[in-house]
N, C-alpha and C positions, 0 to 999 in steps of 0.2 A: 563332680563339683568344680573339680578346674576347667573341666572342660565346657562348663557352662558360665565360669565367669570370661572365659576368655570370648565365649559366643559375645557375651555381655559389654568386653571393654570391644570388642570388634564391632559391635552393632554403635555403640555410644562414638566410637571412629567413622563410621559411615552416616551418621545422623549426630551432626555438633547442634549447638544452639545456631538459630537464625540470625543473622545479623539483619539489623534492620535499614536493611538496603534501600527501601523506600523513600525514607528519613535520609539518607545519606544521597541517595540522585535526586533528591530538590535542594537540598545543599547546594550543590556541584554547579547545578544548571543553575542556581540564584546567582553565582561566583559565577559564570561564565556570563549570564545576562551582566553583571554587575560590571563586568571587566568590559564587555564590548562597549556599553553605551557610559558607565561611570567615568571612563580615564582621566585625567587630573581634576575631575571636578569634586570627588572626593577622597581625596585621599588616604584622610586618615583611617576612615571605613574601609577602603581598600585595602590598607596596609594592615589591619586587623583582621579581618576576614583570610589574607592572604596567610596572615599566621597562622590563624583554625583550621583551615587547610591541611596546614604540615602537621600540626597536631593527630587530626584528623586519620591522614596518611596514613600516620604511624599506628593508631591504633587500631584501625582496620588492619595493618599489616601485622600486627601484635597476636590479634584475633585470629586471623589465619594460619598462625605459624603454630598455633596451639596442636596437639597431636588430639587431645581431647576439650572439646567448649563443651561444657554442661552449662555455662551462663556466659550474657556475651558483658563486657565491663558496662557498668552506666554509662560510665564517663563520655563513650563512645558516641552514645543517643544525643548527652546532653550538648557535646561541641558539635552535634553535626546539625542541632538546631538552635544554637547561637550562630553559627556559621551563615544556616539560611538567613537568619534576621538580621544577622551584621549586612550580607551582602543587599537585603533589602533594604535597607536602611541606605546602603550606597544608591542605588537606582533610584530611591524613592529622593535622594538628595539630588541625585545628578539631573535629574526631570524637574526639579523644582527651580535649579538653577538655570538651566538652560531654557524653561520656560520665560523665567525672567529676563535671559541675557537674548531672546528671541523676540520679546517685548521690547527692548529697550534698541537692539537694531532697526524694529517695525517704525518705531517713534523718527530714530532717524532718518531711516528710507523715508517716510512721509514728510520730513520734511524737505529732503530734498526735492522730492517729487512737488512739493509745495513753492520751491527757488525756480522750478523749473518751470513752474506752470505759468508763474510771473511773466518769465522771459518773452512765451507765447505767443504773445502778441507781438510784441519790437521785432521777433526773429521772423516772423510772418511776413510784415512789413519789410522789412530789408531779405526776401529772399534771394535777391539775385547777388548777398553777399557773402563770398562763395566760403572768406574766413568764420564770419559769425555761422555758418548754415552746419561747416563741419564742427565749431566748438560744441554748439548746441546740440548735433547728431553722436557727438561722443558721449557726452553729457547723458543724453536721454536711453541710449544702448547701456551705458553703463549701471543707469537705476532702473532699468527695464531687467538686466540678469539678478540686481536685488532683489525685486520683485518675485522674480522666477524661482531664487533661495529659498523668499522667504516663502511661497509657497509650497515647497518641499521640505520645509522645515531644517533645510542645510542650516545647520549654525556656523558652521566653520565656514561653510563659501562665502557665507552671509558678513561676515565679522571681516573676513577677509578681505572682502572688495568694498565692503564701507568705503576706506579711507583712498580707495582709486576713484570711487562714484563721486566721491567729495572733493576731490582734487580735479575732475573734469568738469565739476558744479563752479567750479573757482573759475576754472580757466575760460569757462563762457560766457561768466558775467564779466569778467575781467575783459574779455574782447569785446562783449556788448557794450560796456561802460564806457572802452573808449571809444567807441562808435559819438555815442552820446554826450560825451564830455565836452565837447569843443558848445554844444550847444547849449550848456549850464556855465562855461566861460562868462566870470563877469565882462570881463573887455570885450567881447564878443560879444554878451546882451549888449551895453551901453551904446556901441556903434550900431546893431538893430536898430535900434529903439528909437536912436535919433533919425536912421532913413525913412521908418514910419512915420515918426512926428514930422519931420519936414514934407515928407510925400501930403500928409493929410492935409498939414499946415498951407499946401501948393493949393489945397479949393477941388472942385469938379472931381469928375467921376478918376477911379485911380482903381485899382488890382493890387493886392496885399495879398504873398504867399507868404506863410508860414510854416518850417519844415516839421517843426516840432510836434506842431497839433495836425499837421495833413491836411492844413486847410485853405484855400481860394476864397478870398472876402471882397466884394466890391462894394467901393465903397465911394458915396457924392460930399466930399468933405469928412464930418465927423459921422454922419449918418450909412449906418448900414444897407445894401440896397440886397444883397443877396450871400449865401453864403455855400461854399461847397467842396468837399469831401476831395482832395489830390492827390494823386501819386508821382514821384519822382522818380531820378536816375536811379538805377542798380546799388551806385553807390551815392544816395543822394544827401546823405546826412554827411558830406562832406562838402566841401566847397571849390564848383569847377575849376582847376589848374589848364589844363592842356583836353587837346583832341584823343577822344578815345577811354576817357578816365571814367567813363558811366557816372558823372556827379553834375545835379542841377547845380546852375549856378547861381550866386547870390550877389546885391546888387543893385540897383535904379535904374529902369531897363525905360524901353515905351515899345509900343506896338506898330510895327512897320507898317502891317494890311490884314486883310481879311480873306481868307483864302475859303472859301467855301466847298471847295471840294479836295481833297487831301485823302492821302494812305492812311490818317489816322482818322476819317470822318470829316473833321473842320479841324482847323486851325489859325490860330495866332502865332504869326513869326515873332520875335523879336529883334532888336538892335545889338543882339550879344557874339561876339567883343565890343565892348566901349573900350576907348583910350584903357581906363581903369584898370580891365580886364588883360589888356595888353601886355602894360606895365609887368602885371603880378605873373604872368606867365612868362615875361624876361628874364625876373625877377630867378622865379624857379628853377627855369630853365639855366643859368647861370650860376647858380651853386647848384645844381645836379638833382635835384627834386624832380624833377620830372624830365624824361627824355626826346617827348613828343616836339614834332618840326611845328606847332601851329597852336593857338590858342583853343582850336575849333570852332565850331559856328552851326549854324542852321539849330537852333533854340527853339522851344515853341512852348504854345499853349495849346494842346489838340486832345481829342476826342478818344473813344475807346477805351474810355479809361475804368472803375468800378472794378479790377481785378485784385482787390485787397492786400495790394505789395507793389513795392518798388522794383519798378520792372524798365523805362524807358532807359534810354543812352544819355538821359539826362536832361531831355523837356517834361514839361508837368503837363499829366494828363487828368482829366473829367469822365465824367461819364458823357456820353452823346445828350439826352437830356439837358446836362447841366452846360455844356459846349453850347447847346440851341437859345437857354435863355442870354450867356454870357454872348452872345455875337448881339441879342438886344441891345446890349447897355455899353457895347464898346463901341469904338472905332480907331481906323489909324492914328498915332499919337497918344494913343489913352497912356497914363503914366500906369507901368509893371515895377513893384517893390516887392522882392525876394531876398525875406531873411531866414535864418535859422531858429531862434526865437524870439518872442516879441509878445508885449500886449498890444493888440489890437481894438479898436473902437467896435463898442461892443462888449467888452473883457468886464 
């Protein structure tokens, strides 16, 4: 008899109750998924969860240290399946939020991507300027790796470089802006306006540039006779100082001659330096604005033009076409009026 209860406590030693291992490795792995992708975004789940764990620990290790389990505690099953549902509950929180907060970067990214597209055009146009070309290249690299975030679902890189994409969004409208600023200058329009109005108020055929719209207007008094598409200096939305500066200049010029065969196709010289032009380059030159020995000169209205950007050293070009009709309607003396902006007849 003893000898068979002892078979008996030795068999019930080699065969304890099962522990329900199953139940307790989806536990484990819900807390380990929970912990990789939940981290601060749930916390208080985490920090629950992290407590059923120790719980947990212990009662598994409670179970084992048993010399005899003939049942394994409830208790055991029941925190290792709170445990799983706490940790789910974290995943299932941190995916809801980060859904959200992947939303609300996408919103932003588009819209900078929206700031940026604006610019598109102006930076087109002044490509040959070489500050706006890099503002704008910063700018567009840096919502391009948004992009890239947001297609890989990075939240972190995503949230992280927002606020650099944002700040190179800044810095290129800000360089565009002052590109353009001189040209929304009231005292600047008001002086335009009046060389227009007097050019037109002069009678007969006359050349009206306009920086702002890109456009060649000729015009017989107040009557429009033709109209067309121009590109300027490099840096043409400013206003020529000195030799070398890539900026058409602005002004009441006239037409010296007619060159009919030119590097650019055709061209119209002009009379630029006037006295005017002079002055304002002493002017600069004298308090340190500019360093160049010479006003510059050889100015023109020539051909080749139709490249959709500001590209010459700072004569206004056409297209060959539109060169062919304008050598119609001009000739030497024709009055040349180059403003920055301006309503023009027609407007």
């Amino acid at each position: 008899m003893l000898l068979g209860s002892a078979g008996g406590l030795a068999w019930l030693v080699r065969h304890p109750a099962e522990l329900p291992e199953a139940t307790i490795d989806r536990a484990r792995a819900s807390l380990l998924a929970a912990r990789s992708e939940a981290g601060m975004l749930a916390p208080a789940e985490l920090a629950r969860a992290s407590m059923l764990v120790r719980i947990l620990d212990r009662l598994v290790a409670e179970e084992r240290a048993k010399l005899i389990r003939l049942q394994v505690n409830e208790r055991l099953g029941e925190v290792a399946r709170e445990l799983e549902a706490t940790a789910d509950a974290a995943l299932d929180q941190a995916r809801a939020i980060t859904e959200e907060r992947l939303q609300a970067a996408s919103v932003q990214r588009l819209a900078l991507a929206g700031r940026l597209s604006e610019l598109e055009a102006a930076v087109t146009a002044l490509k040959g300027d070489r500050g706006v070309q890099r503002a704008y290249r910063r700018a567009e690299i840096a919502i391009d790796e948004l992009g890239e975030a947001e297609r890989q679902r990075s939240l972190s890189v995503l949230e992280s470089r927002l606020p650099e994409a944002a700040a190179a969004m800044d810095a290129a409208e800000e360089v565009l802006g002052k590109r353009f600023a001189r040209l929304h200058d009231p005292v600047n329009r008001r002086r335009w306006q009046r060389w227009i109005d007097e050019t037109v108020a002069g009678g007969g055929t006359a050349i009206l540039v306009e920086k702002l719209g890109h456009r060649l207007v000729i015009v017989d008094g107040r009557r429009v006779i033709a109209s067309f598409r121009a590109e300027f200096g490099r840096n043409g939305l400013n206003d020529k100082l000195a030799s070398g500066d890539a900026a058409t200049p602005e002004g009441r010029y006239q037409v010296t001659g007619l060159k009919h065969q030119s590097r650019f196709y055709k061209a119209l010289p002009l009379n630029y330096p006037t006295a005017e032009d002079l002055a304002r380059f002493k002017a600069a030159r004298k308090n340190g604005q500019v360093r160049a020995r010479s006003a510059g000169g050889a100015i023109e209205i020539h051909g080749e033009g139709g490249k959709g950007t500001n590209w010459t050293d700072g004569c206004v070009a056409l297209r060959n076409p539109d060169m062919d009709r304008l050598f119609q309607l001009v000739r030497a003396g024709t009055a040349v009026t180059i403003v920055g902006a301006a309503r023009l007849p027609g407007d």
